[in-house]
Z-matrix of the N, CA and C atoms (Angstrom, degrees):
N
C 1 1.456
C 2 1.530 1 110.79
N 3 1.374 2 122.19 1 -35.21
C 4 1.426 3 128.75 2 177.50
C 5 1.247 4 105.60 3 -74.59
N 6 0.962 5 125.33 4 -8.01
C 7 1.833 6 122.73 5 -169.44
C 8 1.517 7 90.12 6 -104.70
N 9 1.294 8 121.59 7 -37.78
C 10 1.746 9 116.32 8 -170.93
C 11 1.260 10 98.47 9 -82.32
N 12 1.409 11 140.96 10 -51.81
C 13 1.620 12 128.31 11 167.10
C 14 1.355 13 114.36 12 -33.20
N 15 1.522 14 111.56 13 -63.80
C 16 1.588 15 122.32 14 -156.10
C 17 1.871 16 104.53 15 -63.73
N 18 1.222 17 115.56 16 -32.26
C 19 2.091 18 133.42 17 172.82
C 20 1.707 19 81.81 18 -73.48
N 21 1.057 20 122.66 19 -65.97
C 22 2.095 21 122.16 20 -171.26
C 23 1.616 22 78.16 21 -38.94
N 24 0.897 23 106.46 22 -95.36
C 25 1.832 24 121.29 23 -145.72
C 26 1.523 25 85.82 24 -31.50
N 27 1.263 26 108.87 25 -74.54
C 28 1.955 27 93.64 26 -155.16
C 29 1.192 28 130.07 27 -71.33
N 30 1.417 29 117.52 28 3.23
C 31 1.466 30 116.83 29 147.85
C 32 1.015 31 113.73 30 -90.37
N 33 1.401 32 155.84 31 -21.55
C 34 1.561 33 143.43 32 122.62
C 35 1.582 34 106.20 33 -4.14
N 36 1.513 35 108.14 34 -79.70
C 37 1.409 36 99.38 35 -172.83
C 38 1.540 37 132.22 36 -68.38
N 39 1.747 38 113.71 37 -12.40
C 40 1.290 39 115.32 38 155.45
C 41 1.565 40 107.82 39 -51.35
N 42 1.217 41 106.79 40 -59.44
C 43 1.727 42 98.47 41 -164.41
C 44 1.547 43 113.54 42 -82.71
N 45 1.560 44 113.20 43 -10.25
C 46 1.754 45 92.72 44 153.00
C 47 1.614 46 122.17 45 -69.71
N 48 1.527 47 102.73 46 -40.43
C 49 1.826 48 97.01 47 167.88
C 50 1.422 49 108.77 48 -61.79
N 51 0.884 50 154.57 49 -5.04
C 52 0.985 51 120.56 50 -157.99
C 53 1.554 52 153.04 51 104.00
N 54 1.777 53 98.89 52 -15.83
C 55 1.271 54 119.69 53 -174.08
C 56 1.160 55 110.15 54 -97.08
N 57 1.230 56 153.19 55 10.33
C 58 0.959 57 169.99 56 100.16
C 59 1.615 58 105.81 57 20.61
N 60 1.783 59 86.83 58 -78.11
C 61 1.463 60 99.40 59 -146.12
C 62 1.826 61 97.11 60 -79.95
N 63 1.674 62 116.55 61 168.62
C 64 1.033 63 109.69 62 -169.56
C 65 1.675 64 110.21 63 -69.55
N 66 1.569 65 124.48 64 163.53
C 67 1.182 66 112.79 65 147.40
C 68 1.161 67 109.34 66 -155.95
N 69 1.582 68 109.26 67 153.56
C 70 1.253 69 139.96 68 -149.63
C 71 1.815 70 106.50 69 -85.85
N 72 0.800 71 122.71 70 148.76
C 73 1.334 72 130.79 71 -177.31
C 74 1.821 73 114.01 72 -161.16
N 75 1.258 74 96.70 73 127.61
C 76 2.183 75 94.87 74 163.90
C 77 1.045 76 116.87 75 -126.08
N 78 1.436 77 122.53 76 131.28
C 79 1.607 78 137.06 77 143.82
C 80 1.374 79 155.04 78 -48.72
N 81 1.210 80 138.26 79 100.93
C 82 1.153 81 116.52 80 -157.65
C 83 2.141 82 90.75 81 -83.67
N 84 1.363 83 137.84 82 161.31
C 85 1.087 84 140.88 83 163.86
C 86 1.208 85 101.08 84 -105.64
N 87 1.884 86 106.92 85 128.50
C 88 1.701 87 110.62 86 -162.34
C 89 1.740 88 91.89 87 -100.21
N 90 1.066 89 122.36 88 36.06
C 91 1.555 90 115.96 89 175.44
C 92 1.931 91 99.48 90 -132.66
N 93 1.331 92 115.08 91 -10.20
C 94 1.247 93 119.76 92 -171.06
C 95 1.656 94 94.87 93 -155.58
N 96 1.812 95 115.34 94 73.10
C 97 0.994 96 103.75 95 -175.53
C 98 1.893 97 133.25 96 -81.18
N 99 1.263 98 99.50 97 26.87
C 100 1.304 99 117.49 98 -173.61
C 101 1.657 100 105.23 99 -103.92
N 102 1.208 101 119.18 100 -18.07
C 103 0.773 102 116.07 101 -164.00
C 104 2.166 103 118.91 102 -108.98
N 105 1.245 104 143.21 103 125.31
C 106 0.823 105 112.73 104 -170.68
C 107 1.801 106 102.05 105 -127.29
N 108 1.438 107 114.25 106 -169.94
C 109 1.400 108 130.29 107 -157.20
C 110 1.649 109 79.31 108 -116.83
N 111 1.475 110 133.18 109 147.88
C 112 0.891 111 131.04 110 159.49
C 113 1.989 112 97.54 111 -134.74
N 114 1.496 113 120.75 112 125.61
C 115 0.937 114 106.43 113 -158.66
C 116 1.434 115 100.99 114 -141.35
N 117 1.916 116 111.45 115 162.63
C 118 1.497 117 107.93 116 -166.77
C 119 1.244 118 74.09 117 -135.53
N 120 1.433 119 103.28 118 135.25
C 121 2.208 120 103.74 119 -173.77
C 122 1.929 121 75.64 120 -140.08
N 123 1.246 122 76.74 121 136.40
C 124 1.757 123 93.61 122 -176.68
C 125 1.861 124 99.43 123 -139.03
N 126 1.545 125 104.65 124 132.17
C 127 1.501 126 115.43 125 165.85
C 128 1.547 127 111.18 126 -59.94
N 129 1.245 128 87.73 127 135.91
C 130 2.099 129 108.21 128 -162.24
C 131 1.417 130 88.73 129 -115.16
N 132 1.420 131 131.85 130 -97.00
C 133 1.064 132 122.61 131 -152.14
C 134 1.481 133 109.83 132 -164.76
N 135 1.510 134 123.24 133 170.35
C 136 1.331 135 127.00 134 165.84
C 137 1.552 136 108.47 135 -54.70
N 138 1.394 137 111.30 136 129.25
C 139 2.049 138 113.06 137 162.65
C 140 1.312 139 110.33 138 -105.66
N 141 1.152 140 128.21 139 -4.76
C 142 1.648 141 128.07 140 150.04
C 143 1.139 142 107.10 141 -125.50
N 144 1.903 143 101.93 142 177.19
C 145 1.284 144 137.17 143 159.86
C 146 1.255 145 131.71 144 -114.63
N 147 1.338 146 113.47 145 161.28
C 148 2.062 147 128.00 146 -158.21
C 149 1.665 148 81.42 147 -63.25
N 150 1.301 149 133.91 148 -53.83
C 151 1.081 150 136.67 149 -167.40
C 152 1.648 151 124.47 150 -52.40
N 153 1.255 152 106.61 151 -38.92
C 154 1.722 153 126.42 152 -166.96
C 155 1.665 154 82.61 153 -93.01
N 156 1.012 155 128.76 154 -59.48
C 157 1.452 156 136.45 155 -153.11
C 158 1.246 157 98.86 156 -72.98
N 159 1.418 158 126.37 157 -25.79
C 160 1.690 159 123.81 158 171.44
C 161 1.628 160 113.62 159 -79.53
N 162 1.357 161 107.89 160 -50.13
C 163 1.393 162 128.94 161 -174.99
C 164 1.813 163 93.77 162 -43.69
N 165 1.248 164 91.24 163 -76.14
C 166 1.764 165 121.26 164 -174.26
C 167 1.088 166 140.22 165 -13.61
N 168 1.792 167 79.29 166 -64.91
C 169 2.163 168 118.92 167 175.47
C 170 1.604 169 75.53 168 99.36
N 171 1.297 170 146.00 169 9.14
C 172 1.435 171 118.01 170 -137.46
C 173 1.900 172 90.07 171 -87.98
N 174 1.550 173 134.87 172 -146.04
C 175 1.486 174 147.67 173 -157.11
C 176 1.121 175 83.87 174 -149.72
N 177 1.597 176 126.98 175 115.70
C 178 1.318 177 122.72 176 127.43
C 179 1.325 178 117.83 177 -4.76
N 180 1.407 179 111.33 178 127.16
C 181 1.511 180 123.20 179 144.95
C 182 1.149 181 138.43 180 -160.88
N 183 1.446 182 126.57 181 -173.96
C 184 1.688 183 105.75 182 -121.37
C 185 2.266 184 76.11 183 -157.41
N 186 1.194 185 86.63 184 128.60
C 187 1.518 186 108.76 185 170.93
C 188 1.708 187 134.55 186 -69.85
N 189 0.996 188 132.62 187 71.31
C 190 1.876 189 111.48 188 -169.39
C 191 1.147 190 100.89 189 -94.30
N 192 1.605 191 114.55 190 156.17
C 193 1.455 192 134.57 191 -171.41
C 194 1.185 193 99.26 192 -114.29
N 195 1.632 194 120.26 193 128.12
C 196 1.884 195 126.35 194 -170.10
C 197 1.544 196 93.26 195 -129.66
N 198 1.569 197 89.85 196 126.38
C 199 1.908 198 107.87 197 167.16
C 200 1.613 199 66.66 198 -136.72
N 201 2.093 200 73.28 199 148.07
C 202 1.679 201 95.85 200 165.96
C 203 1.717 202 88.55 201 169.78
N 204 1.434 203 109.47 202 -178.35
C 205 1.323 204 138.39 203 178.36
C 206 1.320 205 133.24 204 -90.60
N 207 0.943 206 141.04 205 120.81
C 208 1.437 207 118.00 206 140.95
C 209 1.531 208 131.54 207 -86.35
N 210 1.628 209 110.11 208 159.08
C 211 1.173 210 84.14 209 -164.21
C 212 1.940 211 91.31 210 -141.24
N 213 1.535 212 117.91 211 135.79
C 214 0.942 213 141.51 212 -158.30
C 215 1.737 214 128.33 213 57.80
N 216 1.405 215 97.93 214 30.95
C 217 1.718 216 122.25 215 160.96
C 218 1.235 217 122.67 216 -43.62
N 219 1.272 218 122.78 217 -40.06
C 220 1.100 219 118.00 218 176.73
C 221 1.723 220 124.49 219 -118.87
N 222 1.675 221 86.06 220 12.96
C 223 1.981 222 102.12 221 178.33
C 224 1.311 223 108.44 222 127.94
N 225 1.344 224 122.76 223 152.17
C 226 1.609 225 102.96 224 164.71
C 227 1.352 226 130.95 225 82.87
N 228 1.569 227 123.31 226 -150.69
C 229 1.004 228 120.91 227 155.67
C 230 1.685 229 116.00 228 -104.35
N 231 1.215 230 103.20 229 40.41
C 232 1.880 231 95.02 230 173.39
C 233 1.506 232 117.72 231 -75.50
N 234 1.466 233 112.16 232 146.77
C 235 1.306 234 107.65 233 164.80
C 236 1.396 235 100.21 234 -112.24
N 237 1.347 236 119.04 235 160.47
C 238 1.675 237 144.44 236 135.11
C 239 1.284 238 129.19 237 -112.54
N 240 1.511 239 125.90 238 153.79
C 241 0.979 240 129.09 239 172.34
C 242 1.137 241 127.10 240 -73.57
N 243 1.732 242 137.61 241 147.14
C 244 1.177 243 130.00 242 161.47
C 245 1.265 244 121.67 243 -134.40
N 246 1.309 245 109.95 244 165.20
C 247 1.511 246 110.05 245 -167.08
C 248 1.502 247 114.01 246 -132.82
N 249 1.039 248 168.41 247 -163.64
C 250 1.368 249 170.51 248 -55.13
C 251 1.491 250 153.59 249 4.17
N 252 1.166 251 109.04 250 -158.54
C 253 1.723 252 116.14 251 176.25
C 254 1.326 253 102.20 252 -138.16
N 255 1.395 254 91.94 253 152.06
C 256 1.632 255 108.98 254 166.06
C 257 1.871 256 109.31 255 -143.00
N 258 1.336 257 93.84 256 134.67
C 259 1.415 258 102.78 257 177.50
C 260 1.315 259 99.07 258 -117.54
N 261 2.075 260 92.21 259 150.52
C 262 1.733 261 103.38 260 162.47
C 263 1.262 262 107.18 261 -165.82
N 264 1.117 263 127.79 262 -179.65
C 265 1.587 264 127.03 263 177.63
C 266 1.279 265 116.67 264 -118.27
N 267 1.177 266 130.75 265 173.30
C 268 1.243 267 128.04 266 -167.94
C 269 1.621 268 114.36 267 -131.98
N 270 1.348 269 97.91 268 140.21
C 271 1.312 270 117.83 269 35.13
C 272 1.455 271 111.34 270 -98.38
N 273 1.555 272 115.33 271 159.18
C 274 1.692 273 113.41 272 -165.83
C 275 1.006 274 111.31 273 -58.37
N 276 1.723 275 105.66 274 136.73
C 277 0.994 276 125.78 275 162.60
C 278 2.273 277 113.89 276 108.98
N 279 1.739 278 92.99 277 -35.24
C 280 1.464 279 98.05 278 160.90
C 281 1.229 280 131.63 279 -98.71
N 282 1.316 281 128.74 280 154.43
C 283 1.247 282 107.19 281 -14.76
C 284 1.485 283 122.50 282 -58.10
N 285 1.555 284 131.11 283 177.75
C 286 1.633 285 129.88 284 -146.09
C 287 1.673 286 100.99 285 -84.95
N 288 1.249 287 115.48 286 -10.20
C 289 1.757 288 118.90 287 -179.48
C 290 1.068 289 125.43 288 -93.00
N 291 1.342 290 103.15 289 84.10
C 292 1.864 291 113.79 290 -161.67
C 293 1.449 292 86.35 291 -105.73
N 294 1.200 293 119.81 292 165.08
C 295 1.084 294 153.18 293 155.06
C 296 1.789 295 156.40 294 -51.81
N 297 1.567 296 140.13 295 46.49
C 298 0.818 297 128.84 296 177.25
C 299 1.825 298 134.17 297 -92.18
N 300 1.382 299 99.10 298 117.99
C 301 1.743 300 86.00 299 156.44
C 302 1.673 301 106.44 300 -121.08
N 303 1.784 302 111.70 301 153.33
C 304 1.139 303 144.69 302 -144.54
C 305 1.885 304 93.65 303 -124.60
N 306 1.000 305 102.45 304 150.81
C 307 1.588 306 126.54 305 165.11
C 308 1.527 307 115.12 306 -149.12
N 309 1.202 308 124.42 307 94.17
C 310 1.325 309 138.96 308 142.54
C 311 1.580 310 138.03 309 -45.34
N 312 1.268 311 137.29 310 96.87
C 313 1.195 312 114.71 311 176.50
C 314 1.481 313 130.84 312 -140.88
N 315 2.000 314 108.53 313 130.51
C 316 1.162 315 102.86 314 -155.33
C 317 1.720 316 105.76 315 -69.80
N 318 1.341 317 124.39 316 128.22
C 319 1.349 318 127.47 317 167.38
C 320 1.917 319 119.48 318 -90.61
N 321 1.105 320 116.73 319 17.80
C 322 1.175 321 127.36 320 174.05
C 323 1.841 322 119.72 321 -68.23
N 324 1.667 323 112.08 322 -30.26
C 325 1.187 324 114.19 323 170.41
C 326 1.777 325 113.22 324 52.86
N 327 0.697 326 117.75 325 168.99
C 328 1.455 327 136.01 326 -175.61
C 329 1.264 328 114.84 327 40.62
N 330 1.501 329 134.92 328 -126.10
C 331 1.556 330 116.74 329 177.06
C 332 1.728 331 123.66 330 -49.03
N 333 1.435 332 105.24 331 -38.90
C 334 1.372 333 106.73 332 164.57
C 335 1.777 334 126.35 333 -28.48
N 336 0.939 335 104.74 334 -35.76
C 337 1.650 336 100.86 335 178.35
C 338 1.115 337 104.58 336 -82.43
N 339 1.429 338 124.97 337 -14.93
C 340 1.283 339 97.77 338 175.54
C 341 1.663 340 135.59 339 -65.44
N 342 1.499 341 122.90 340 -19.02
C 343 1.362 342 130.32 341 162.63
C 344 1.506 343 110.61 342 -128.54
N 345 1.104 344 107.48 343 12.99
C 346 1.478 345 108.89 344 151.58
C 347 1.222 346 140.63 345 -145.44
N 348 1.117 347 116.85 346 104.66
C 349 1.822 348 132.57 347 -168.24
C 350 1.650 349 110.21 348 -96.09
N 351 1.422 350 98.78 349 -174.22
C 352 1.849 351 106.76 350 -176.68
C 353 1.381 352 105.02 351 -90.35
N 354 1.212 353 112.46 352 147.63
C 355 1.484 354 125.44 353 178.33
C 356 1.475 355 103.86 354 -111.29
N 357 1.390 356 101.36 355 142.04
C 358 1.707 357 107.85 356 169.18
C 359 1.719 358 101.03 357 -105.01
N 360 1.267 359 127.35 358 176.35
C 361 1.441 360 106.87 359 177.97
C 362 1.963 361 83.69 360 -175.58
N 363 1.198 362 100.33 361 126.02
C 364 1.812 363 121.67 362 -167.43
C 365 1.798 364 101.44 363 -133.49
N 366 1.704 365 93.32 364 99.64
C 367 1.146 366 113.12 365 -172.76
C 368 1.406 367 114.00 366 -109.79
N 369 1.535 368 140.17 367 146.63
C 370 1.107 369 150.10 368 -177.99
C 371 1.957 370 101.93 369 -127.78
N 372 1.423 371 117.55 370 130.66
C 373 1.333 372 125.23 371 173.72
C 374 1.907 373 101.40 372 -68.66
N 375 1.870 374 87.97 373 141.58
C 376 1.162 375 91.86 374 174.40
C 377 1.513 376 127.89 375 -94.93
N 378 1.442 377 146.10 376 -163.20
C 379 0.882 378 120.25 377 -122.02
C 380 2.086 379 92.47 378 -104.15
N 381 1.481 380 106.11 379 8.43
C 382 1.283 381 102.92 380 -160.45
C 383 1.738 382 95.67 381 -100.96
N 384 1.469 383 109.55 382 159.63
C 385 1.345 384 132.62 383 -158.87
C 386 1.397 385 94.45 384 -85.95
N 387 1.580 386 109.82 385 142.09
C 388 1.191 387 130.64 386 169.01
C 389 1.687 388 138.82 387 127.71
N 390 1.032 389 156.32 388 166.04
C 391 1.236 390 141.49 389 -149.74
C 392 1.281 391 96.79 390 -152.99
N 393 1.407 392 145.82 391 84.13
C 394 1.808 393 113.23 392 40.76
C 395 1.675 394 85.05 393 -88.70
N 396 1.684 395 113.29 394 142.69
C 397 1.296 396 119.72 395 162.81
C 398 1.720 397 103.06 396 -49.54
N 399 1.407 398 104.02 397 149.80
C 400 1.733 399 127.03 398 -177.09
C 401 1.553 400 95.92 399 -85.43
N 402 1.547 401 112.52 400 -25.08
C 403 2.108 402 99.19 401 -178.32
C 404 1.530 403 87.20 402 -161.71
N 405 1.404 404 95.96 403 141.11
C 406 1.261 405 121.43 404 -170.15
C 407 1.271 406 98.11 405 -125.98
N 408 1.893 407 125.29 406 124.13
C 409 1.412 408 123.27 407 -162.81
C 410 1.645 409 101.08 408 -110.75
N 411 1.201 410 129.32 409 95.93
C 412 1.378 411 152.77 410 -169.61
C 413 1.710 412 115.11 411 -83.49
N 414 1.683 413 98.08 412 141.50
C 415 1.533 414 101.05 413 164.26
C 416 1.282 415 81.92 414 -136.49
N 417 1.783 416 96.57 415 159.01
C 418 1.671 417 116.28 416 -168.52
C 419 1.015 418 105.08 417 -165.87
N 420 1.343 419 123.16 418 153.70
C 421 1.721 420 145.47 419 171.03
C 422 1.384 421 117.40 420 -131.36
N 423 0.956 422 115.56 421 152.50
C 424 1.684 423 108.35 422 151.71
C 425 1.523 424 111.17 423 -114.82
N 426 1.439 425 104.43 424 -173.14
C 427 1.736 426 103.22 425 -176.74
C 428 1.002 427 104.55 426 -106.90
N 429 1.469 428 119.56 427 50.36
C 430 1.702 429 112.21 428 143.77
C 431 1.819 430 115.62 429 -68.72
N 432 1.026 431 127.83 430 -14.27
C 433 1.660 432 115.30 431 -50.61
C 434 0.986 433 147.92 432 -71.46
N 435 1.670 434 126.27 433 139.76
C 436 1.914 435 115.94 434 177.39
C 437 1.363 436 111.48 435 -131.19
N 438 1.011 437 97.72 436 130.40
C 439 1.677 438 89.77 437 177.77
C 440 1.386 439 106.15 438 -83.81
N 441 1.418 440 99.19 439 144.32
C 442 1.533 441 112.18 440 172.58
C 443 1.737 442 135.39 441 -76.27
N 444 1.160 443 110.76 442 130.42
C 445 2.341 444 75.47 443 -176.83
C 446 0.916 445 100.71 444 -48.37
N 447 1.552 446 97.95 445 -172.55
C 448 1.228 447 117.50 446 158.91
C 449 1.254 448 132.77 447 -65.10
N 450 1.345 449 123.94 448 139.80
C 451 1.459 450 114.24 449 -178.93
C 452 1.537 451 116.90 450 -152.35
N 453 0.825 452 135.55 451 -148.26
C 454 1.757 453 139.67 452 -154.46
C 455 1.918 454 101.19 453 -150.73
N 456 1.085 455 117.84 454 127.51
C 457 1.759 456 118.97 455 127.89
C 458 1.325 457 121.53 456 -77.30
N 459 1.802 458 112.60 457 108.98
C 460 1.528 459 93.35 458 168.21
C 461 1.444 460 112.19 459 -102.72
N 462 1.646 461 122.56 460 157.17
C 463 1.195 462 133.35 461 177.21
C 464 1.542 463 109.68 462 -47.68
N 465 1.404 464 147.70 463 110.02
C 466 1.374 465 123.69 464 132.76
C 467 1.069 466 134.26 465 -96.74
N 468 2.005 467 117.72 466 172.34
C 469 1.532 468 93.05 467 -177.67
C 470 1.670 469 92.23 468 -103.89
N 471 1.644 470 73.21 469 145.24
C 472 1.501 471 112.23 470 -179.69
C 473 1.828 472 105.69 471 -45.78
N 474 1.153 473 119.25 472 -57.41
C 475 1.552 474 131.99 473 -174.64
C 476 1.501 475 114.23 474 -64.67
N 477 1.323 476 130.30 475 8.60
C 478 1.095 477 147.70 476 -169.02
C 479 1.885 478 119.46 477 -149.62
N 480 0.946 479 99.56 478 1.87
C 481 1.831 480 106.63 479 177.96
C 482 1.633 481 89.67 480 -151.79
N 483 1.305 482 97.47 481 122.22
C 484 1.962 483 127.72 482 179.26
C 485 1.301 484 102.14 483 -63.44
N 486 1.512 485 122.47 484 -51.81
C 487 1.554 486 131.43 485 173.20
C 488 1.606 487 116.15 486 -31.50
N 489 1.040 488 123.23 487 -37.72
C 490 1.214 489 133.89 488 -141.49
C 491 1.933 490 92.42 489 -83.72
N 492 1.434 491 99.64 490 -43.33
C 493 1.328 492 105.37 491 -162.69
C 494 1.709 493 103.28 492 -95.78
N 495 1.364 494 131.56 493 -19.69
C 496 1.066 495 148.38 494 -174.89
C 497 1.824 496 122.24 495 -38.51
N 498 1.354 497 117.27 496 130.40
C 499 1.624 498 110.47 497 -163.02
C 500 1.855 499 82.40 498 -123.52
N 501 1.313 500 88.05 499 151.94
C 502 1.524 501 91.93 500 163.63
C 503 1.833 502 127.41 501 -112.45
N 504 0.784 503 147.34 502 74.12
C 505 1.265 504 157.61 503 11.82
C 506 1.813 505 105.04 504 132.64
N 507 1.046 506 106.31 505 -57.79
C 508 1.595 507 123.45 506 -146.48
C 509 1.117 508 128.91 507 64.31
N 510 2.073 509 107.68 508 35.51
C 511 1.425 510 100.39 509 166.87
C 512 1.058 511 112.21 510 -95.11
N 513 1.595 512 141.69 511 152.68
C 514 1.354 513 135.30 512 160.12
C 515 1.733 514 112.65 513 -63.97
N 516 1.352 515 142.06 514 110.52
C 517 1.295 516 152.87 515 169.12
C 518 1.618 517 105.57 516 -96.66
N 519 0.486 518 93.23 517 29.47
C 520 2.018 519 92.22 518 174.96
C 521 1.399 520 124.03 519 30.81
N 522 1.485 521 117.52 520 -94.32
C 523 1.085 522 121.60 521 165.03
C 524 1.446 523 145.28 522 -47.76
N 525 1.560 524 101.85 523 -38.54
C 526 1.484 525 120.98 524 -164.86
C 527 1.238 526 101.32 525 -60.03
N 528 1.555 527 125.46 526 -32.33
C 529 1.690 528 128.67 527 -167.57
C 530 1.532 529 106.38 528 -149.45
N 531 1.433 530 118.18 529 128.47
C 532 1.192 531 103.34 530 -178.98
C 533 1.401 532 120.97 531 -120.20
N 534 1.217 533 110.50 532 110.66
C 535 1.576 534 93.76 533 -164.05
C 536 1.231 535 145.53 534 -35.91
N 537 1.606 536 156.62 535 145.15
C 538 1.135 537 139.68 536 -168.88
C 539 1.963 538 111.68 537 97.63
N 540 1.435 539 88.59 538 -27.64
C 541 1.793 540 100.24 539 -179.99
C 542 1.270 541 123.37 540 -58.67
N 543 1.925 542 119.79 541 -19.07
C 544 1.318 543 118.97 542 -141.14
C 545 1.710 544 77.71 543 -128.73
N 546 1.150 545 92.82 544 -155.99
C 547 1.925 546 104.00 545 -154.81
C 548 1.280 547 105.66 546 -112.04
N 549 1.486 548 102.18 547 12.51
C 550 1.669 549 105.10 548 173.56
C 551 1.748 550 116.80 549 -74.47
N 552 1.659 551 92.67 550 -128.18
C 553 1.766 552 95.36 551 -164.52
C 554 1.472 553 89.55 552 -89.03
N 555 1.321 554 163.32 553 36.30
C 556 1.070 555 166.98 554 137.52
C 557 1.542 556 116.46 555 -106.30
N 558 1.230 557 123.00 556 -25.95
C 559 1.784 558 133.99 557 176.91
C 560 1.186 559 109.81 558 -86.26
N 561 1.621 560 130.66 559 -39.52
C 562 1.022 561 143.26 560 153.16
C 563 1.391 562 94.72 561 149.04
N 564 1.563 563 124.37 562 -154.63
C 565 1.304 564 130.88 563 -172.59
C 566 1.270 565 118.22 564 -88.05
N 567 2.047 566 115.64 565 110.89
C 568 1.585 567 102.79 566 -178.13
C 569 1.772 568 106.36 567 -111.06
């Protein structure tokens, strides 16, 4: 009964802060800087218990569920979808080495796969304070396969970079994206 109060209470207090509800965040990718993460990370659930976490010594922690986009993955103005997790402890975000892995996937089908495949991408927060981390220090592949260096998500703001909000459509927008910019069949092979 103390373990079902004490899980009651702190999702109570997720959703009086606030964490609850989804929020939006974008990335710029510092190895494909044309290209960014546009992301909806929403509070999921407790990943421990009062019990394990006493036993343990272990840190509370706490589950989020990530749908979101990428956007010029495969060149251009393409988007894909992505999906993941993010872990951290609490309170979120401390200590600062939370947890993301990413799933990318190109939905273009037919010649499209040919220089553009799905990316996995296994990120650790860097060392600076705050929740959504400002740079996320990433390893990634796609299923050609290649691994990618190493590289970074950095935070941008959304209200100030066009990318962020960008649909792909099949309209021509000119400026906003220029083809050849992104890591597709003009960026080379992602």
């Amino acid at each position: 009964m103390k373990k079902v109060i004490y899980s009651l209470g702190l999702a109570l207090l997720l959703l009086i802060a606030g964490k609850a509800s989804a929020e939006l965040v974008c990335y710029q990718w510092s190895i494909f800087p044309f290209e960014r993460f546009k992301l909806n990370i929403l509070s999921h659930s407790l990943l421990t218990e009062s019990d394990e976490e006493a036993k343990f010594r272990h840190p509370q922690q706490l589950v989020f569920s990530v749908h979101g986009k990428v956007v010029g993955d495969c060149g251009g103005d393409t988007v894909r979808p992505v999906v993941g997790t993010l872990i951290s402890t609490t309170p979120v975000g401390q200590p600062f080495e939370a947890r993301l892995g990413l799933e990318n996937f190109n939905t273009t089908g037919g010649s499209g796969g040919q220089f553009c495949k799905d990316v996995e991408m296994s990120c650790s927060a860097g060392k600076e304070p705050g929740f959504h981390p400002p740079i996320w220090n990433c390893f990634s592949q796609n299923k050609f396969p290649v691994e990618h260096p190493p590289s970074q998500l950095i935070l941008v703001k959304e209200s100030e970079d066009p990318r962020c909000s960008l649909f792909e459509d099949g309209t021509d927008r000119g400026a906003v994206g220029a083809a050849g910019e992104g890591s597709g069949p003009a960026g080379g092979l992602k």
